[in-house]
PDB file with one MODEL, atoms N, CA, C and O in Angstrom:
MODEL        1
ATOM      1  N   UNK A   1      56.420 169.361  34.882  1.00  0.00           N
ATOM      2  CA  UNK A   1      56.140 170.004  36.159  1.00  0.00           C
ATOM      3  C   UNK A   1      54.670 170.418  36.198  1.00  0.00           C
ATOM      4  O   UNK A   1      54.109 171.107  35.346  1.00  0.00           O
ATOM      5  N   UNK A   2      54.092 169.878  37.361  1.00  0.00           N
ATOM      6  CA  UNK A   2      52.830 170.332  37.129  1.00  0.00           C
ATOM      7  C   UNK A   2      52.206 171.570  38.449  1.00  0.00           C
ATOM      8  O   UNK A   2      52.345 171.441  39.665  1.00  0.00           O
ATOM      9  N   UNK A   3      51.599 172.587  37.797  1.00  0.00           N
ATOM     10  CA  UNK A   3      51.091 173.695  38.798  1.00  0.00           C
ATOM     11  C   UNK A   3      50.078 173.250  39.707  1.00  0.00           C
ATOM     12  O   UNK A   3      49.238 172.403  39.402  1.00  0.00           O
ATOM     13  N   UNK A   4      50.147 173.791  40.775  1.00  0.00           N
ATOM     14  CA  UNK A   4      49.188 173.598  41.560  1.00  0.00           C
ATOM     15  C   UNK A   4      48.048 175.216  41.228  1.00  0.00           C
ATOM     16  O   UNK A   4      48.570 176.187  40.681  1.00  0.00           O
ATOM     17  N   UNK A   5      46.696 175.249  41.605  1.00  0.00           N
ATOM     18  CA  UNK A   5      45.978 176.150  41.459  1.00  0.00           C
ATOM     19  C   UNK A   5      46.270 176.814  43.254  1.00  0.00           C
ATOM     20  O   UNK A   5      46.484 176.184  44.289  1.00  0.00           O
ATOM     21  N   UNK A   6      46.189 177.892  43.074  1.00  0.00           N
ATOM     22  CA  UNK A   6      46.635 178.923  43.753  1.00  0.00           C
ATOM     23  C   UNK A   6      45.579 178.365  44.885  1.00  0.00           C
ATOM     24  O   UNK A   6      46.147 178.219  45.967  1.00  0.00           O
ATOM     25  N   UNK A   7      44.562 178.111  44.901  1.00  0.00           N
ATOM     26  CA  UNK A   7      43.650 177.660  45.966  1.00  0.00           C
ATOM     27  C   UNK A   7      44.151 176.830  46.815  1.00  0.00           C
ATOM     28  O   UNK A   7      43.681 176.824  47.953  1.00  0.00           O
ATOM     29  N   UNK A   8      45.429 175.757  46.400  1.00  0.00           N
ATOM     30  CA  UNK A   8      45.465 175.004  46.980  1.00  0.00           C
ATOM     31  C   UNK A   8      46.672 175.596  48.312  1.00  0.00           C
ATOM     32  O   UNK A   8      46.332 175.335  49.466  1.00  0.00           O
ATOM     33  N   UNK A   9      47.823 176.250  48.138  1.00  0.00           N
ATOM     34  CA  UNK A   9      48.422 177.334  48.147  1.00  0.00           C
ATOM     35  C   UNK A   9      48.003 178.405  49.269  1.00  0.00           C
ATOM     36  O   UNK A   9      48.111 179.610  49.041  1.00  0.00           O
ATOM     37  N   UNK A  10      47.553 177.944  50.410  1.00  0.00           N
ATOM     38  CA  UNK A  10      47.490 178.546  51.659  1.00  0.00           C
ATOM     39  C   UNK A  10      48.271 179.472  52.133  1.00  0.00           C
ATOM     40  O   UNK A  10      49.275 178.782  52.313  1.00  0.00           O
ATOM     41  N   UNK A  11      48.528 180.393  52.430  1.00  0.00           N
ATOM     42  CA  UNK A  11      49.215 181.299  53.331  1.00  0.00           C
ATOM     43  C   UNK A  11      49.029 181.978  54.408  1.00  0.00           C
ATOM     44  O   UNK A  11      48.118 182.727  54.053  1.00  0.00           O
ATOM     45  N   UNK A  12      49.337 182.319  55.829  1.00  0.00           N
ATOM     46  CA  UNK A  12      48.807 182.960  56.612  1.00  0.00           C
ATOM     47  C   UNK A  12      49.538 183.562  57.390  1.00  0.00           C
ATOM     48  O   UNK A  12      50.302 183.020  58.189  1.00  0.00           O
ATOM     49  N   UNK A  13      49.363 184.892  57.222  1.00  0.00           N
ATOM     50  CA  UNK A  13      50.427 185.348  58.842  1.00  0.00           C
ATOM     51  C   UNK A  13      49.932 185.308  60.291  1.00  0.00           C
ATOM     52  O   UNK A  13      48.751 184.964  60.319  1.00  0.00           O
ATOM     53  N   UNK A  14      50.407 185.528  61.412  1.00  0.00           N
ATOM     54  CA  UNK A  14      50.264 185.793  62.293  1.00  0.00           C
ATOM     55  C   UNK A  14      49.181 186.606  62.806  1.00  0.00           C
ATOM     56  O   UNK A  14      48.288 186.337  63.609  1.00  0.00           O
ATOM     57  N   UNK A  15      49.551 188.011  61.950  1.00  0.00           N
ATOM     58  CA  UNK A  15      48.802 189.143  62.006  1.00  0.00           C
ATOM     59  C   UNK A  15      47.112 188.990  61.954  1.00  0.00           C
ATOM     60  O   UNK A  15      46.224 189.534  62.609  1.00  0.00           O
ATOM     61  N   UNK A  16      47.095 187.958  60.827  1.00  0.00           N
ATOM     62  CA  UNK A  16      45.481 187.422  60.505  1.00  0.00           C
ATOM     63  C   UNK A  16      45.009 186.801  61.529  1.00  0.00           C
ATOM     64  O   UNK A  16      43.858 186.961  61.934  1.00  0.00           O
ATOM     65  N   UNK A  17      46.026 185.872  62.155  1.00  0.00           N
ATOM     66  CA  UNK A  17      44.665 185.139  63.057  1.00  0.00           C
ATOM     67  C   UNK A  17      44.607 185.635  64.706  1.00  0.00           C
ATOM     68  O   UNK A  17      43.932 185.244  65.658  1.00  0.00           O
ATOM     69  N   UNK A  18      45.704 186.740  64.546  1.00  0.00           N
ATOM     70  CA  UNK A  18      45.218 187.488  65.729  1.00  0.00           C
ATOM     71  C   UNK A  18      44.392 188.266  65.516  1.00  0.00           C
ATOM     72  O   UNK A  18      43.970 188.612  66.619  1.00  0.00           O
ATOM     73  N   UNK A  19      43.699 188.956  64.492  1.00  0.00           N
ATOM     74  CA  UNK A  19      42.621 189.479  64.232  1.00  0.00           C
ATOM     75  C   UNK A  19      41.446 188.595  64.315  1.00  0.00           C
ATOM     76  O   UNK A  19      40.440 189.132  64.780  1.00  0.00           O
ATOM     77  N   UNK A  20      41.390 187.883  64.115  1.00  0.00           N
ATOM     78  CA  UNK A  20      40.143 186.822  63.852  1.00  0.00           C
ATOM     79  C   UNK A  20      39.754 185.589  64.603  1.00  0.00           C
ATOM     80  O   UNK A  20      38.823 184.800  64.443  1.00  0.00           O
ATOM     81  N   UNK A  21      41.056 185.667  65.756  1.00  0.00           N
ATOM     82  CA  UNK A  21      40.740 184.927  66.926  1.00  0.00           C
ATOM     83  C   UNK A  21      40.435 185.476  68.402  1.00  0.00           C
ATOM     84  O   UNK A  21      40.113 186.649  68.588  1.00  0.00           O
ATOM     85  N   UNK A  22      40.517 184.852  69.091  1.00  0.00           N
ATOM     86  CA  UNK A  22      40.440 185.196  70.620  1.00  0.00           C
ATOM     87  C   UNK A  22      41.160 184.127  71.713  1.00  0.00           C
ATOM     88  O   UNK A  22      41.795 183.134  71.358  1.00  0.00           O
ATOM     89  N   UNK A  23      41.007 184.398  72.648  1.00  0.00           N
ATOM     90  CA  UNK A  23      41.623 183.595  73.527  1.00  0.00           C
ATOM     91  C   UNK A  23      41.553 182.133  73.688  1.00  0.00           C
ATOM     92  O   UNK A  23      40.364 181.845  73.824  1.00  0.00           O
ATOM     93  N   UNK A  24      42.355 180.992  73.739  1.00  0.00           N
ATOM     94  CA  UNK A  24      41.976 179.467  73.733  1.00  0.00           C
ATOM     95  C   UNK A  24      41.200 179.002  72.832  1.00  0.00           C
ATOM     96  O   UNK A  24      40.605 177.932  72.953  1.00  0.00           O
ATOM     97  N   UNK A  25      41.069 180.305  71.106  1.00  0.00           N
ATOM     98  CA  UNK A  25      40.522 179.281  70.006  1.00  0.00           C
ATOM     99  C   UNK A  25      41.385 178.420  69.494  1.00  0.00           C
ATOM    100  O   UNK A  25      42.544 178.778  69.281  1.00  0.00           O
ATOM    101  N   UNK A  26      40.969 177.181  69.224  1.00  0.00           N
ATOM    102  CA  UNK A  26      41.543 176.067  68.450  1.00  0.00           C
ATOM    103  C   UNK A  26      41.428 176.060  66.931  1.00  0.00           C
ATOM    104  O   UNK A  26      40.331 175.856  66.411  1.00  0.00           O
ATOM    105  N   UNK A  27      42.512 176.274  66.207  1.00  0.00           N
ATOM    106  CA  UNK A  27      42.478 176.581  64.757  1.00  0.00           C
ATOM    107  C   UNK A  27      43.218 175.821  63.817  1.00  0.00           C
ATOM    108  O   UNK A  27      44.340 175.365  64.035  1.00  0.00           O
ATOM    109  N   UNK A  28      42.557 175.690  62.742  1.00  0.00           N
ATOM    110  CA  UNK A  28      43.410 174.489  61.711  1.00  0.00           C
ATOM    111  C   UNK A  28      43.766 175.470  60.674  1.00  0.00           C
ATOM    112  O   UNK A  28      42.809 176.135  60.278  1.00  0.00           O
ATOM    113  N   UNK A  29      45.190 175.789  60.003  1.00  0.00           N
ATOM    114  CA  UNK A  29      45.555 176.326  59.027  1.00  0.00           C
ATOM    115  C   UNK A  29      45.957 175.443  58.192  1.00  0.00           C
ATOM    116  O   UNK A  29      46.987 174.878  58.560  1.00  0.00           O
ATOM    117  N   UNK A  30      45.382 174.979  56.833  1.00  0.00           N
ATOM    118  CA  UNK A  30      45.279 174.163  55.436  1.00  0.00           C
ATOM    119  C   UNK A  30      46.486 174.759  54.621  1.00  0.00           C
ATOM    120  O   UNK A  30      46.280 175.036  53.439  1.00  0.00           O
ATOM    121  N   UNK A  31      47.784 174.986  55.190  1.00  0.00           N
ATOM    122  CA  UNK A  31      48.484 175.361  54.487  1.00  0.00           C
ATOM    123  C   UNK A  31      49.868 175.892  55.346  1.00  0.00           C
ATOM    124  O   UNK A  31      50.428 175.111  56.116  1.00  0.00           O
ATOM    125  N   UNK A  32      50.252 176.959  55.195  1.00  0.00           N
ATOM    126  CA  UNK A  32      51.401 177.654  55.887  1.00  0.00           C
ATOM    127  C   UNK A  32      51.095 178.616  56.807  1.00  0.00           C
ATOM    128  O   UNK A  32      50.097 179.319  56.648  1.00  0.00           O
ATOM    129  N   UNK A  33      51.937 178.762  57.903  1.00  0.00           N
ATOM    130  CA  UNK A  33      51.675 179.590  58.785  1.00  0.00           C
ATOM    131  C   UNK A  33      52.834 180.438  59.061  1.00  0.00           C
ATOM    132  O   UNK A  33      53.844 179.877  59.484  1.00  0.00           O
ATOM    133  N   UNK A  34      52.844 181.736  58.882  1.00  0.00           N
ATOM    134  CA  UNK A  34      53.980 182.709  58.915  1.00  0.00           C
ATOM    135  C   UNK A  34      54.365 183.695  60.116  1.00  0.00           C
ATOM    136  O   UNK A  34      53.452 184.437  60.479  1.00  0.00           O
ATOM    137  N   UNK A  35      54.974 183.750  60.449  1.00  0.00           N
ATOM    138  CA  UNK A  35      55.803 184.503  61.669  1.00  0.00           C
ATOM    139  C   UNK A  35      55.335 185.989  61.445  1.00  0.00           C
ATOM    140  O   UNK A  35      55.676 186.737  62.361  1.00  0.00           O
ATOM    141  N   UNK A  36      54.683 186.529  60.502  1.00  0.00           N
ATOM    142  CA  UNK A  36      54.644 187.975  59.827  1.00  0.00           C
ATOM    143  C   UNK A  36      53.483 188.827  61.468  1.00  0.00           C
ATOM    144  O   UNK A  36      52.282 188.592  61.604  1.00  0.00           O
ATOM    145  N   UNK A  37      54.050 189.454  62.127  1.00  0.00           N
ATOM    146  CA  UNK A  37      53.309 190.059  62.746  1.00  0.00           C
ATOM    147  C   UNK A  37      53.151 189.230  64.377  1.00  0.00           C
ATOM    148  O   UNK A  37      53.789 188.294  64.858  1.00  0.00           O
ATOM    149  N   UNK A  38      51.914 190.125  64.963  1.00  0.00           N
ATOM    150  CA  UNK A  38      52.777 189.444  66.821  1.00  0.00           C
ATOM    151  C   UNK A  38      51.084 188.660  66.452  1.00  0.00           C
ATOM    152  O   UNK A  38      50.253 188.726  65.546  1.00  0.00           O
ATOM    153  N   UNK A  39      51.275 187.786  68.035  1.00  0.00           N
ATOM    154  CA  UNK A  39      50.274 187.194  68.337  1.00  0.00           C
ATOM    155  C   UNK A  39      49.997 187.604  70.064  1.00  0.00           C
ATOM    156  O   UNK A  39      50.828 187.491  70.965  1.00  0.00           O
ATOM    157  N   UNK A  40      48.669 188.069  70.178  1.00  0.00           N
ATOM    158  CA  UNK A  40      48.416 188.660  71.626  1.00  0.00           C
ATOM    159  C   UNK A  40      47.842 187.937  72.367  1.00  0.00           C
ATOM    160  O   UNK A  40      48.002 188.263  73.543  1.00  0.00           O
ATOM    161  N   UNK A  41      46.862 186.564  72.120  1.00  0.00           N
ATOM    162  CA  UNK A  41      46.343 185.569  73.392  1.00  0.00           C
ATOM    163  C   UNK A  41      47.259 184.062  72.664  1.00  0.00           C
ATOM    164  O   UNK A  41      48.090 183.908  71.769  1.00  0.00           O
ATOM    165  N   UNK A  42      46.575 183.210  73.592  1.00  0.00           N
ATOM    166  CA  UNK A  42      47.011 182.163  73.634  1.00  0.00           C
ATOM    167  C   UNK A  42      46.084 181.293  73.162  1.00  0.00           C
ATOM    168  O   UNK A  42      45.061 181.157  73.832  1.00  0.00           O
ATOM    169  N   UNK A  43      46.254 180.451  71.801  1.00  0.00           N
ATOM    170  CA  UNK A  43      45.650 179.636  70.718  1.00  0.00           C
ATOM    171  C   UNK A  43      46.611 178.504  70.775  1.00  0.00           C
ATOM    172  O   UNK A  43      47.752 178.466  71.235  1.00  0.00           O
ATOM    173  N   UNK A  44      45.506 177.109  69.898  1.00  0.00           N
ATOM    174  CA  UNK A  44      46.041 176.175  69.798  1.00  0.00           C
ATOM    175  C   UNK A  44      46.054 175.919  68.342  1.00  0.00           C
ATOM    176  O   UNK A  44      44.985 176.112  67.764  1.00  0.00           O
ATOM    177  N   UNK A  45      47.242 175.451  67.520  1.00  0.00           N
ATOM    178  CA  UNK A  45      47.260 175.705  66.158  1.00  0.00           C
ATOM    179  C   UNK A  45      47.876 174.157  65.878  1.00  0.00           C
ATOM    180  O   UNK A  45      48.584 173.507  66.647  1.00  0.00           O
ATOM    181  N   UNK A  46      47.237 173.646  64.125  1.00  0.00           N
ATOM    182  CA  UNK A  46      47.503 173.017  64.209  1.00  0.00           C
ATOM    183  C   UNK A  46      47.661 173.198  62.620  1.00  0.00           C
ATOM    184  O   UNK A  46      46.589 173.243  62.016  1.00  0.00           O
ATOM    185  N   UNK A  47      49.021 173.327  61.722  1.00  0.00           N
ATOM    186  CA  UNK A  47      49.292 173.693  60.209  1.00  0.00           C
ATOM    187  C   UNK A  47      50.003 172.984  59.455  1.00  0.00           C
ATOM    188  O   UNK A  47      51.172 172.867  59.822  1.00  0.00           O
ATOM    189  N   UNK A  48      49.702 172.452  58.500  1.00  0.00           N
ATOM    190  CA  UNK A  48      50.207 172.023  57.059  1.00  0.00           C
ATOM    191  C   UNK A  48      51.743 172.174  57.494  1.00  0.00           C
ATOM    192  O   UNK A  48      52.491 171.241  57.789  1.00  0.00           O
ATOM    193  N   UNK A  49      52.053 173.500  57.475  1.00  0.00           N
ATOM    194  CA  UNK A  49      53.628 173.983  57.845  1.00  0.00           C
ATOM    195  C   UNK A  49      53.973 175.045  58.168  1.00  0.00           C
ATOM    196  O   UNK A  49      53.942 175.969  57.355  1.00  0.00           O
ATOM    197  N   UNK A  50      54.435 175.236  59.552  1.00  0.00           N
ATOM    198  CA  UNK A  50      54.495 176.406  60.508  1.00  0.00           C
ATOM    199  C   UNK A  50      56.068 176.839  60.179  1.00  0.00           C
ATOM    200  O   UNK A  50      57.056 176.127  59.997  1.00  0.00           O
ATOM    201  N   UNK A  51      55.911 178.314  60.175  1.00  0.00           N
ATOM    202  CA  UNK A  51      57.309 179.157  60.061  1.00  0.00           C
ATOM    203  C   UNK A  51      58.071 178.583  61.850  1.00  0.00           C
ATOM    204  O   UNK A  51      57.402 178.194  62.808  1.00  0.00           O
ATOM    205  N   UNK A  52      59.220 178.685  61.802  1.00  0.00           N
ATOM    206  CA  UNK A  52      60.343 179.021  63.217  1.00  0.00           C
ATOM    207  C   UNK A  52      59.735 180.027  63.975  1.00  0.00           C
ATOM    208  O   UNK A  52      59.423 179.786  65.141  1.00  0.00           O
ATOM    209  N   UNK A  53      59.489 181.294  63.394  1.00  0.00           N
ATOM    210  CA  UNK A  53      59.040 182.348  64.145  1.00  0.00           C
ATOM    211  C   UNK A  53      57.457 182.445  64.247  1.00  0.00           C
ATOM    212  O   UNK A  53      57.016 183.136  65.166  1.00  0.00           O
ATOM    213  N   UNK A  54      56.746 181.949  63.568  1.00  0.00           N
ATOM    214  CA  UNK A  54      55.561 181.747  64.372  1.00  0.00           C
ATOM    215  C   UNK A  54      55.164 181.282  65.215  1.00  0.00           C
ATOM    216  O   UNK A  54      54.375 181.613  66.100  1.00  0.00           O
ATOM    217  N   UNK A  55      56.051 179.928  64.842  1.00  0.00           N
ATOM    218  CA  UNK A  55      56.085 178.271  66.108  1.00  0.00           C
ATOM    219  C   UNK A  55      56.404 179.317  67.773  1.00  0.00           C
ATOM    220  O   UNK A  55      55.763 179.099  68.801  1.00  0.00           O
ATOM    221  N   UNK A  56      57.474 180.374  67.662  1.00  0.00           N
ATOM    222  CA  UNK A  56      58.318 181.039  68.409  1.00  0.00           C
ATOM    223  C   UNK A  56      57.459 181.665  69.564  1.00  0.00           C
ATOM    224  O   UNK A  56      57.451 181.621  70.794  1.00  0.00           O
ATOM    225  N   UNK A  57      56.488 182.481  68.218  1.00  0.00           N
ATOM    226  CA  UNK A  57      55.548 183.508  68.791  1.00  0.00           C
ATOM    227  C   UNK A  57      54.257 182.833  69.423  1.00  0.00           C
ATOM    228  O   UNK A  57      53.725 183.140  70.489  1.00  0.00           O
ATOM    229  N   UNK A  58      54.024 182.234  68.880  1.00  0.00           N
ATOM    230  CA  UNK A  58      52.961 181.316  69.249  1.00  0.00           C
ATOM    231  C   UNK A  58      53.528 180.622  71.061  1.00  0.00           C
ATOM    232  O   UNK A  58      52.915 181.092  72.020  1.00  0.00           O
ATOM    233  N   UNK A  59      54.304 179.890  71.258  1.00  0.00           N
ATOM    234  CA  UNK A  59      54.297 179.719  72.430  1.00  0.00           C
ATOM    235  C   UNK A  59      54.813 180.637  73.124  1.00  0.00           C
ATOM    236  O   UNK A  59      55.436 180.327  74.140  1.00  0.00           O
ATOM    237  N   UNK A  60      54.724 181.495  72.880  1.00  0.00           N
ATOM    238  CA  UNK A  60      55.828 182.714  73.977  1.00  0.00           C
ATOM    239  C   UNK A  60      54.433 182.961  74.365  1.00  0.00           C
ATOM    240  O   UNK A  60      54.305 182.925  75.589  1.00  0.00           O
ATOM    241  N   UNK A  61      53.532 183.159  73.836  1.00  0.00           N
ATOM    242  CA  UNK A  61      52.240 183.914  74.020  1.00  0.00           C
ATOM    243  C   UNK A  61      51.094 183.017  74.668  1.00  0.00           C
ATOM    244  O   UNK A  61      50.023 183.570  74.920  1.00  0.00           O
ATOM    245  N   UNK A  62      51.238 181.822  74.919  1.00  0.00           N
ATOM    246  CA  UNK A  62      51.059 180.986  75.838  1.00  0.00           C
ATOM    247  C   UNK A  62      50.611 180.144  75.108  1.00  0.00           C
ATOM    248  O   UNK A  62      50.188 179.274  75.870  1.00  0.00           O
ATOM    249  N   UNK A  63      50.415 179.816  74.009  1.00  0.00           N
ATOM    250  CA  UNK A  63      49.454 178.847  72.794  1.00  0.00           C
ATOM    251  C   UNK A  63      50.373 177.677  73.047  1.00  0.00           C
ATOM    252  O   UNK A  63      51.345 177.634  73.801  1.00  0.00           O
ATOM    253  N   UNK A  64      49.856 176.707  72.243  1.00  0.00           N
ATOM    254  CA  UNK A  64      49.983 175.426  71.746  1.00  0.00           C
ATOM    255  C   UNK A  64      50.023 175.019  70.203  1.00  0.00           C
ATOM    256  O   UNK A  64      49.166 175.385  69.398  1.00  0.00           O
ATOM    257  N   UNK A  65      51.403 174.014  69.806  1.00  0.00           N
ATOM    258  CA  UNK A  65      51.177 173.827  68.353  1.00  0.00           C
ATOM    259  C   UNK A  65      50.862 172.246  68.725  1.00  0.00           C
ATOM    260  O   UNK A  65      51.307 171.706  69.737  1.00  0.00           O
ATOM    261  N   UNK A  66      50.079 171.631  67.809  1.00  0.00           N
ATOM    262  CA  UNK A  66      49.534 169.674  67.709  1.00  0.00           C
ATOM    263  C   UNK A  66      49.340 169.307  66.253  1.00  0.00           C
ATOM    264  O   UNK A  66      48.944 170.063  65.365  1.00  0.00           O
ATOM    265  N   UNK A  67      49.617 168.261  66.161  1.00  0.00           N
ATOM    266  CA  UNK A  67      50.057 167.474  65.249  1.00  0.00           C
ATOM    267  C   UNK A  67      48.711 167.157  64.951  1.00  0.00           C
ATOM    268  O   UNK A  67      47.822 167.041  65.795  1.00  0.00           O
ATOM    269  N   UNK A  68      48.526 166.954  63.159  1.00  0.00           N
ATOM    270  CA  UNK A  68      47.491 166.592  62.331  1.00  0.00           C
ATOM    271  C   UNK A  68      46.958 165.139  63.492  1.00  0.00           C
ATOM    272  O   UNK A  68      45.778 164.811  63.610  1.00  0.00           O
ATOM    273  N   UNK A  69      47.569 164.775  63.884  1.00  0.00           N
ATOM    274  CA  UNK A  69      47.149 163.181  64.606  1.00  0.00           C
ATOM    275  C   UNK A  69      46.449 163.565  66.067  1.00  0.00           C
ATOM    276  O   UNK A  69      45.363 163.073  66.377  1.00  0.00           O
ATOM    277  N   UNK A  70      47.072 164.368  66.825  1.00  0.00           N
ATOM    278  CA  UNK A  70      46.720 165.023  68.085  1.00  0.00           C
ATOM    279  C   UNK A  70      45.457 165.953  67.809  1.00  0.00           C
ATOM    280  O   UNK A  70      45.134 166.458  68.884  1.00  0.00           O
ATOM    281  N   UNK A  71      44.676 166.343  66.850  1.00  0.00           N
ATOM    282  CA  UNK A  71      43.811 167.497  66.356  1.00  0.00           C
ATOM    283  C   UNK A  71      42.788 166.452  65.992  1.00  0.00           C
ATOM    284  O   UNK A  71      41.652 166.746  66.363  1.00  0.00           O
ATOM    285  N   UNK A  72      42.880 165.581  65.510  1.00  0.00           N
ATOM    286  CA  UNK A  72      41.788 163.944  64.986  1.00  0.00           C
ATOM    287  C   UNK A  72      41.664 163.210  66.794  1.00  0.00           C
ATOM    288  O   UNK A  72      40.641 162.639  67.170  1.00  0.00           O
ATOM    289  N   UNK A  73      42.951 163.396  67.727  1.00  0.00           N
ATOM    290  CA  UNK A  73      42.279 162.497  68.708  1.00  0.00           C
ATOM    291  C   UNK A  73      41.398 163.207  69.603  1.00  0.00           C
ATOM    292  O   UNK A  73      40.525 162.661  70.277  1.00  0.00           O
ATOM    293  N   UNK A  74      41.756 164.928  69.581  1.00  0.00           N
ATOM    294  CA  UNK A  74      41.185 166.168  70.657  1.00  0.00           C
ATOM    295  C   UNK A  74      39.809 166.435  70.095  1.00  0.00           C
ATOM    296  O   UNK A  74      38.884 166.838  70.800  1.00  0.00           O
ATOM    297  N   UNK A  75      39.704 166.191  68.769  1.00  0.00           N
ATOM    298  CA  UNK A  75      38.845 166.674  68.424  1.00  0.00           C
ATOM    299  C   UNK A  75      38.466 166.129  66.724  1.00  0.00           C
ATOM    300  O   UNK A  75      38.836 166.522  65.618  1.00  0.00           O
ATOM    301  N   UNK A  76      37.652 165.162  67.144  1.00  0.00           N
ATOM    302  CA  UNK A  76      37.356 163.739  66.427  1.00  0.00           C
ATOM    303  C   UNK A  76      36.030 164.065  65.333  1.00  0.00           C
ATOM    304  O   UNK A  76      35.806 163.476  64.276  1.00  0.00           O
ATOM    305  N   UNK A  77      35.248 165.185  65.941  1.00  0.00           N
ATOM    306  CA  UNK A  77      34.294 165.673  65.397  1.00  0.00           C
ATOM    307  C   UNK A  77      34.299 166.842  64.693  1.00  0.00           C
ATOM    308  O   UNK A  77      33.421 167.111  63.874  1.00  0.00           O
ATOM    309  N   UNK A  78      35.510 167.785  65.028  1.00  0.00           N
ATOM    310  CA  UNK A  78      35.661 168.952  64.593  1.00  0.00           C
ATOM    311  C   UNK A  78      34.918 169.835  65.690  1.00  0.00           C
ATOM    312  O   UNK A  78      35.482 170.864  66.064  1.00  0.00           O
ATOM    313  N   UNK A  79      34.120 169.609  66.035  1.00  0.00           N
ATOM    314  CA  UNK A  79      33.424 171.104  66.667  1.00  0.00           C
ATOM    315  C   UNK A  79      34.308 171.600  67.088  1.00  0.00           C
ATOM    316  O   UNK A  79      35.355 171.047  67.428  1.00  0.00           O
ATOM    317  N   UNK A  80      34.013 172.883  67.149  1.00  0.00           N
ATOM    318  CA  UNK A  80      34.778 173.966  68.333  1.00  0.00           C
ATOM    319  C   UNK A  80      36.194 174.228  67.504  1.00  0.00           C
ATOM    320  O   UNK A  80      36.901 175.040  68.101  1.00  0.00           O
ATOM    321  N   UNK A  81      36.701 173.795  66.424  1.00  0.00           N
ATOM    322  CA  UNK A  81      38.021 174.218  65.325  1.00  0.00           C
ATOM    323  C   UNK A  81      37.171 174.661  64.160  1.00  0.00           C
ATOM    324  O   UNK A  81      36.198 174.214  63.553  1.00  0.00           O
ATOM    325  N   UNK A  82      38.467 176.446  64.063  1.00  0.00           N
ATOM    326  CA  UNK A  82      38.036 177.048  63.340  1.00  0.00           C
ATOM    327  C   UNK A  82      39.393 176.614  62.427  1.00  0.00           C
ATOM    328  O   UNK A  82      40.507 176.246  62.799  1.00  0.00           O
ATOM    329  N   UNK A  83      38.737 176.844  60.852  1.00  0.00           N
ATOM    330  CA  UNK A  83      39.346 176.641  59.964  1.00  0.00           C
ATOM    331  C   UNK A  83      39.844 178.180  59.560  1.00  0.00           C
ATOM    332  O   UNK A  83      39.059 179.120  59.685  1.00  0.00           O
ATOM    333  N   UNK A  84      41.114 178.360  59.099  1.00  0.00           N
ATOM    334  CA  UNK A  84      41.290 179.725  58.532  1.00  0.00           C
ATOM    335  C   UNK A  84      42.782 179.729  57.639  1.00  0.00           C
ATOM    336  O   UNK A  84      43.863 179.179  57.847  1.00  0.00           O
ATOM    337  N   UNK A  85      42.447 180.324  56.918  1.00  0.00           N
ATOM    338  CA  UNK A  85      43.366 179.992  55.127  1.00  0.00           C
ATOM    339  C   UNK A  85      42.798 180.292  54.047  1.00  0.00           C
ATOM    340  O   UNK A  85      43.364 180.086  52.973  1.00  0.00           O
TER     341      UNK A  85
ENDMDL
END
């Protein structure tokens, strides 16, 4: 069995990237995305692997989730996606 280094090992709640976002930012999470806490604007997210209740919270709150493939065709260059993990 081999370990992965904790770096690789992403985690994120909710709580974080409503602190550290704002309204209609577009964000890539390199890992997991957790239901832990609310979300107050409306973001477009795009994660490794999203909790039920984030996926939940996230569109109740008017956001958008897109697929690793949909995030390469919107945005081919990256600009304007923030990375956070």
């Amino acid at each position: 069995m081999a370990l992965k280094p904790t770096s690789a090992k992403r985690i994120v709640n909710l709580t974080k990237i409503d602190n550290v976002t704002k309204d209609s930012d577009v964000i890539m999470v390199p890992g997991k995305l957790l239901g832990t806490g609310k979300i107050s604007h409306k973001i477009t997210v795009c994660s490794f692997s999203i909790s039920t209740s984030a996926a939940k919270k996230i569109l109740e709150a008017g956001g958008k989730i897109i697929s690793h493939s949909e995030m390469i065709s919107k945005f081919p260059s990256g600009k304007g996606v923030r990375i956070i993990g």
